[in-house]
N, C-alpha and C positions, 0 to 999 in steps of 0.2 A: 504494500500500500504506500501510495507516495509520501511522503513528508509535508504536509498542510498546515502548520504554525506560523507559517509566514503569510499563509492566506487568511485564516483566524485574525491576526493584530491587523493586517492591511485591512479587514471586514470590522474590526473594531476602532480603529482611526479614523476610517471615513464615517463608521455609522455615531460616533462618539461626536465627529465636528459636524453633522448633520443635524445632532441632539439639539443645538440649540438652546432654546430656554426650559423646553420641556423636562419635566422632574425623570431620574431616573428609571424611579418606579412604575410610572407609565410607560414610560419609553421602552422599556425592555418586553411590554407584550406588543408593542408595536413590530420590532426586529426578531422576537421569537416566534410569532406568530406568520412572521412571512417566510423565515426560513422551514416552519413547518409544512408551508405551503409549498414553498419549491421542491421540498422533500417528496412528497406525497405525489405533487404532479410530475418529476420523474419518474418513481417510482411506476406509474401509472401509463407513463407513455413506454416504458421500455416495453412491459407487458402489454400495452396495446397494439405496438409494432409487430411482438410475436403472433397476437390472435389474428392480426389484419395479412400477415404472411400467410396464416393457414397452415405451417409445417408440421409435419410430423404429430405430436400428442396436440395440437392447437388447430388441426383438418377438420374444416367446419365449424370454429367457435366464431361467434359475431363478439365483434369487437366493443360494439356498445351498448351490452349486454352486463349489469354490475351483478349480477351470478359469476359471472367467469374469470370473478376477480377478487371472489371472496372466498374460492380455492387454494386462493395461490398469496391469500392473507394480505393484498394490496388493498389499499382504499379506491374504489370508483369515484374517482373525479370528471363533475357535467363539465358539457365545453364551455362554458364562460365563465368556470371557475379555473381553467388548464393554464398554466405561467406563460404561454407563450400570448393568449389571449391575453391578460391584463400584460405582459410587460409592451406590446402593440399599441395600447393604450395608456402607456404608464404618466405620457409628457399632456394628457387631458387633462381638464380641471375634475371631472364627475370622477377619476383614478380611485377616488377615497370612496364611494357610492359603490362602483365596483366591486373593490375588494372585499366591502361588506358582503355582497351580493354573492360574493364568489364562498364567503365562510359559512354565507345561510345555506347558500346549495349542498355544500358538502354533508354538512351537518344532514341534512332535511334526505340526504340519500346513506348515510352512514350512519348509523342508528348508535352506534358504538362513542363516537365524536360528539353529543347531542350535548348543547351546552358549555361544551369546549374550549370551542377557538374563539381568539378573541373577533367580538364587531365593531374598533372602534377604529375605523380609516375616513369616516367618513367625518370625524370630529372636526368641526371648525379649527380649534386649537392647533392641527396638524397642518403643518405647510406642504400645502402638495405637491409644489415642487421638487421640494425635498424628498417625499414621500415617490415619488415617480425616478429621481436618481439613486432610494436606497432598494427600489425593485429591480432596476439596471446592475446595482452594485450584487445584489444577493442573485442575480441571473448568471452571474460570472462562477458559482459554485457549482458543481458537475456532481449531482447522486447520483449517478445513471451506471455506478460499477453494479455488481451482480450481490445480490444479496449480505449477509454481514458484513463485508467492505461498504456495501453504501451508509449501510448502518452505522457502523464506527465512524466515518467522518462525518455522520449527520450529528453523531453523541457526541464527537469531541468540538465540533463547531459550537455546538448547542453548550454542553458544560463549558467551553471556554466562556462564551458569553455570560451563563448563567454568574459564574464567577467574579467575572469581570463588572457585572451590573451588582455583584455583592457590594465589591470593592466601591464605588460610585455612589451605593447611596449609604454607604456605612455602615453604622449601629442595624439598619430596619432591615437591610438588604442580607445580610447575614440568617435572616429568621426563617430564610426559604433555603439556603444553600449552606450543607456542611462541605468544607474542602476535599479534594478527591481523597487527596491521600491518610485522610483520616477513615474516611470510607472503608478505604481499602487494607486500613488495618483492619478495620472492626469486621470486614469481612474474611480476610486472612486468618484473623483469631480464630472465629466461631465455626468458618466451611459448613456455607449452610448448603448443603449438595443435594437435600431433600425434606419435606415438612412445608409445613405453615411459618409464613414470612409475618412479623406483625413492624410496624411501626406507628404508634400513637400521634408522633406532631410530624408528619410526614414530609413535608416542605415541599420541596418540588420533583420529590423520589429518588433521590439520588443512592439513597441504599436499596433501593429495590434492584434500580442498573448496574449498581458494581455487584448486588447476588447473580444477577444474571448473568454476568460477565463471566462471575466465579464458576458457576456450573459449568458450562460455554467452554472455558480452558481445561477443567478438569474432566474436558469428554463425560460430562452426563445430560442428563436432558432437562429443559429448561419445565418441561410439561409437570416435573416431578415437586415441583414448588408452587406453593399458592400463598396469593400477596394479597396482605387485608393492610389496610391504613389508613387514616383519617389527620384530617387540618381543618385547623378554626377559620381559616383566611378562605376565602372564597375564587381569590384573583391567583393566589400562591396553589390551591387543590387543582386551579385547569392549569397549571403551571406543570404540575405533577401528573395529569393526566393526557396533556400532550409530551413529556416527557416520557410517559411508557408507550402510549398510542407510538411514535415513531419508532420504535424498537420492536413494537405486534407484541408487547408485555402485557397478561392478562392480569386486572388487578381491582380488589373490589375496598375501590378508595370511596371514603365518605366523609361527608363536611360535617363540623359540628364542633363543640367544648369537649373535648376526650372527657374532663373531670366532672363535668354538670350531664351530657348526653354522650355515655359510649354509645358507638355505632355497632359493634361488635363484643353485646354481653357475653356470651355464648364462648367465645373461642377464646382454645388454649393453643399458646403457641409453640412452635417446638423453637424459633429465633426469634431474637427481639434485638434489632439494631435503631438506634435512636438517641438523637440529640434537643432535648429539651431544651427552651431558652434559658440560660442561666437565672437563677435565683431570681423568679418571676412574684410580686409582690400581690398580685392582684388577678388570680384565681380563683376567686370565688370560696375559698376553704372554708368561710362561717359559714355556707350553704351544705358543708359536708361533713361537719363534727362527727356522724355517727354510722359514714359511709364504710361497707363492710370493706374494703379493700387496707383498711387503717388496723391490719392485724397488730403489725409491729410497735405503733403508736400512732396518734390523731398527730400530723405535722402542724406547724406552725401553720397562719392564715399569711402571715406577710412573706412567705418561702416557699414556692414548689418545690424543691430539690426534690422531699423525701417522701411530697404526694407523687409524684412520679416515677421512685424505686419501687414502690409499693405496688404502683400499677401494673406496674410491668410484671412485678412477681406476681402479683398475681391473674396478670395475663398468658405467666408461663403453663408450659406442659406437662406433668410428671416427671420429663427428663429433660425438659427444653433449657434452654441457655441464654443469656441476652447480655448484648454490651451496650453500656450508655456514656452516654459524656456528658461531665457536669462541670461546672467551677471546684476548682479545688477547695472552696473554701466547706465543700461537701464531707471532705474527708476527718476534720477533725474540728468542725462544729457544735457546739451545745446550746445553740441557744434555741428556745422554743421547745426546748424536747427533746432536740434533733440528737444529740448524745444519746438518748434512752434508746432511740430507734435505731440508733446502727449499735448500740449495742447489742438492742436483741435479734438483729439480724446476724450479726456473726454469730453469738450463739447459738441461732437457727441454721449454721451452717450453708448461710445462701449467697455468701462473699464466695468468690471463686479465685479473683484476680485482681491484682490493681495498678493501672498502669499511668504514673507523671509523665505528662505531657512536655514538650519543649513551648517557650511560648513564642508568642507572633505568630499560630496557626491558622489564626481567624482572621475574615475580614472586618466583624463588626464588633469584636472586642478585645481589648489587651488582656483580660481577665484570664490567669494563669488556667488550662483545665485536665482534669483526668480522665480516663475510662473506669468506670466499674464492671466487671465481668460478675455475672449471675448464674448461679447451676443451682437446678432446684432440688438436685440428686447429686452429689457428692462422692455417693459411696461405693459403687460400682454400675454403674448402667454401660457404657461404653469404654471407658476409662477405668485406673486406680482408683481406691480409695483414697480418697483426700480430704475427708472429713475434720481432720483435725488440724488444717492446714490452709494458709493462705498465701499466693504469690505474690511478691511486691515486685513491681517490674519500674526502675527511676529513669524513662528516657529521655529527661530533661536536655542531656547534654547533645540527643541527636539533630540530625535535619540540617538544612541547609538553605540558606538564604537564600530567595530567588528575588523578592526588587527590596529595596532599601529598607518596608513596614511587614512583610512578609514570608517567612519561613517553610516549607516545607520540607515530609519526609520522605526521602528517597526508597527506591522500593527495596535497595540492602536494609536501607531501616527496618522497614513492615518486617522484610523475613526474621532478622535479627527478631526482633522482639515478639513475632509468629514464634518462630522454631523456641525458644525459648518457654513461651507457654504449652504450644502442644510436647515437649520433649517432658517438661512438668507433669502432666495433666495422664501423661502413657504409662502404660506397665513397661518397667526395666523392657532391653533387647536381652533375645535369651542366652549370649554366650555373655553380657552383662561387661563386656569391652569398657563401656563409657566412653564410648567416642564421638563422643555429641550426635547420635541420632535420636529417634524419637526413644522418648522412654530414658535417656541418657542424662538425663539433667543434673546441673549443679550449681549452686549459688555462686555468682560471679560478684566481689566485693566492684561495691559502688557503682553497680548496674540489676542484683535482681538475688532475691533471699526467698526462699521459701521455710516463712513462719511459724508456730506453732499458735495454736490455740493458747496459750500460755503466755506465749511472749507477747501477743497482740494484747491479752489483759493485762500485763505488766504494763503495757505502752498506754491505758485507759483509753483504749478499744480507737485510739483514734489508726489512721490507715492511712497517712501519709508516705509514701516506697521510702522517703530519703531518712524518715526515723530507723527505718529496717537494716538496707543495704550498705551501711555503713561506706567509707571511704577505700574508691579504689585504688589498688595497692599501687605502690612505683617501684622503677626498676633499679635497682641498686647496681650504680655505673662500679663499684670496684673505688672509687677515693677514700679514702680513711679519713673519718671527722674531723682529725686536727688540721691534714692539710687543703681542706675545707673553710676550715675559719680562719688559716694561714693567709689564704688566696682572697678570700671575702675583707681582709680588714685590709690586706694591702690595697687592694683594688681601692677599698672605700677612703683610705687614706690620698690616692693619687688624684679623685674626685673631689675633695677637700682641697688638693693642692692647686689644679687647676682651679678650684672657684677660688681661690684665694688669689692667685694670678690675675683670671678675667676682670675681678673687682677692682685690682691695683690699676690697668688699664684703662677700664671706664674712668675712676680717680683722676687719673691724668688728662684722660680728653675732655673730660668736663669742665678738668683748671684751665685747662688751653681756651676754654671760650669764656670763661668768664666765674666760671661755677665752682665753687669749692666746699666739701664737706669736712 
């Protein structure tokens, strides 16, 4: 597949100086909403090409027939909604009328899309000038390879954007987009390869696509997963729903308050990937003092963190597992309660894992944050017993800069801190080598301890990795201590000399002008 990053920033330059006045938040279902379209109307012409040839398995299919294209999991796209029609039209004034025209059609013939894509081209507010050079500029994008490759460049065009419109509006932008490669730990971790998919604040799916991904590479079948999830945001849920629609990701997302109206009482889930907004004050929590999900403790009203763990745990499955990200300030908190509750959750044995984050992961906050790892079975379902044990994983010190406010983790990172849990989490290998395979684990000083029930209570249950894993060791170069502080005090003596020099010399050119101290 070719290399398209430099088409990504050139499609975000021009559509970013086209922006205008308009807020980012609109603006971005403006440009996601047309790249969905060109998606879709590729997609639609290839296989039309094929039906309108007649060859082979397509002898005798009519072409403008949307049966014959719901075989083959493409969207039927009418002719006046097909890109080549409106980009024909793109330099008219009525452009924005159009393209509405062209969302209702789709919608009104794809039952699946109903609700979906956005109608707003037709906004006064939009300049449609503008609006008819970013249908020009997004016509220059080619879906037209052959299945997952067109996909993949549709997901990373689209995730770049998504991103990049995090970045843009800041703090609000971040509350629909977690960064890939947090993702792609949380996916790494858990290998959800089959079961019931949940995410409660689902944002714009982004853990649904990297689960898919993960099956996908791991040669299993994507059919083997099913994806439930809900969002409060209405604008951010069709955000989410045109994000799996282009991928033919089957997903039964609902809108709604997860804490005031679950969508999904009933299910248990075997994975729980999810990023709740950091320490949200206003949840509604006096409306649920006595909500059965509050096993562990009734949380604080001014703090989701720990209506959220709860949720999730108790959205788990007998043996399901879920990973979340929260501010750190989760891990060793007491106010409201919040102590009482992660205590009796360790004691319930439903900590699994706990992993420091590096910071600058986010776009829409500096708020340092971790993973919590959840296993509702402990003790042998798939894995060792681990009951009496918890993994502190401190990957503060990973990742790597990518712009100046911005950090991410590389995917040696992911494995690293992957291979490291699942080699935890496994029965020994049987000839018991310890050679870092799975099952071969070992506490790495100032990177990752596996705790005892005991020690965490020594530690008064808080679950910070850097209180655990102590400091990582150095390598002792071979100098003997004394000629150590031989070398340190002459050095520090020769730095004294020279400042005592420098200053003699300023002394002097300052008397030469006039200055004397």
């Amino acid at each position: 597949m070719p290399d398209n990053h430099e088409l990504e920033k050139t499609l975000w330059a021009a559509a970013d100086k086209m922006r205008s006045n308009m807020d980012a938040a609109e603006y971005k279902h403006v440009v996601l909403g047309l790249i969905f379209l060109k998606y879709i109307s590729d997609a639609f012409n290839g296989l039309h090409q094929k039906l309108a040839e007649g060859q082979g398995e397509f002898e005798g299919a009519d072409p403008e027939d949307p049966d014959e294209y719901m075989a083959y999991n493409v969207f039927f796209v009418p002719e006046t909604a097909r890109w080549k029609y409106l980009q024909d039209r793109a330099k008219q004034p009525e452009i924005g009328k159009w393209v509405d025209d062209a969302m209702d059609a789709i919608e009104k013939i794809n039952p699946s899309l109903k609700g979906v894509l956005p109608k707003i081209y037709a906004d006064p507010d939009i300049n449609k000038a503008r609006l008819g050079e970013l249908i020009d500029l997004i016509g220059t994008i080619g879906f037209n390879q052959e299945g997952h490759i067109a996909q993949d460049l549709l997901g990373r065009v689209y995730e770049y954007f998504l991103g990049q419109f995090a970045d843009a509006e800041g703090k609000k932008g971040g509350q629909f987009y977690t960064p890939a490669s947090i993702v792609k730990l949380l996916v790494a971790m858990l290998e959800p390869y089959s079961g019931r998919v949940y995410d409660g604040c689902c944002g714009s799916g982004g853990m649904f696509v990297q689960s898919e991904k993960f099956v996908l590479e791991h040669q299993g079948n994507i059919k083997d997963l099913s994806i439930f999830g809900q969002e409060s945001n209405p604008t951010t849920l069709r955000l989410a729903k045109m994000n799996l629609a282009i991928r033919g990701i089957d997903a039964q997302l609902e809108l709604g308050d997860t804490f005031l109206n679950d969508k999904h009482p009933d299910l248990k889930a075997d994975f729980i990937l999810a990023n709740p907004p950091f320490n949200v004050s206003d949840w509604n929590g006096e409306q649920l003092r006595e909500d059965k999900r509050w096993k562990y403790g009734v949380p604080p009203a001014g703090n989701a963190n720990y209506a959220w763990l709860q949720h999730f745990v108790h959205k788990l499955s007998p043996t399901g597992t879920a990973g979340i990200v929260l501010a750190n300030g989760s891990m060793n908190s007491n106010t409201g309660g919040e102590g009482d509750i992660r205590r009796n959750m360790i004691e319930a044995g439903l900590i699994d894992c706990m992993v420091a984050l590096p910071s600058q992961l986010f776009y829409n906050t500096m708020i340092p944050a971790c993973l919590w790892f959840l296993a509702r079975d402990k003790t042998n379902h798939k894995f060792r017993d681990r009951s009496n044990e918890i993994l502190f994983i401190d990957a503060r010190n990973l990742g790597n800069m990518v712009t100046r406010r911005n950090r991410e983790l590389t995917d040696a990172d992911i494995a690293t801190i992957a291979d490291t849990y699942h080699a935890w989490r496994s029965l020994p290998s049987p000839d018991g080598r310890g050679a870092g395979g799975e099952g071969d684990y070992q506490d790495g000083p100032g990177f990752c301890k596996s705790a005892t029930l005991d020690e965490v209570r020594a530690s008064n249950y808080v679950l910070m990795p850097g209180r655990y894993v102590g400091v990582a060791e150095t390598e002792d170069d071979g100098v003997p201590f004394e000629e150590k502080m031989e070398q340190f005090t002459t050095t520090l003596a020769e730095q004294f000399a020279k400042g005592a020099e420098l200053e003699k010399t300023i002394r002097e050119n300052l008397k030469g002008i006039g200055y004397e101290f």
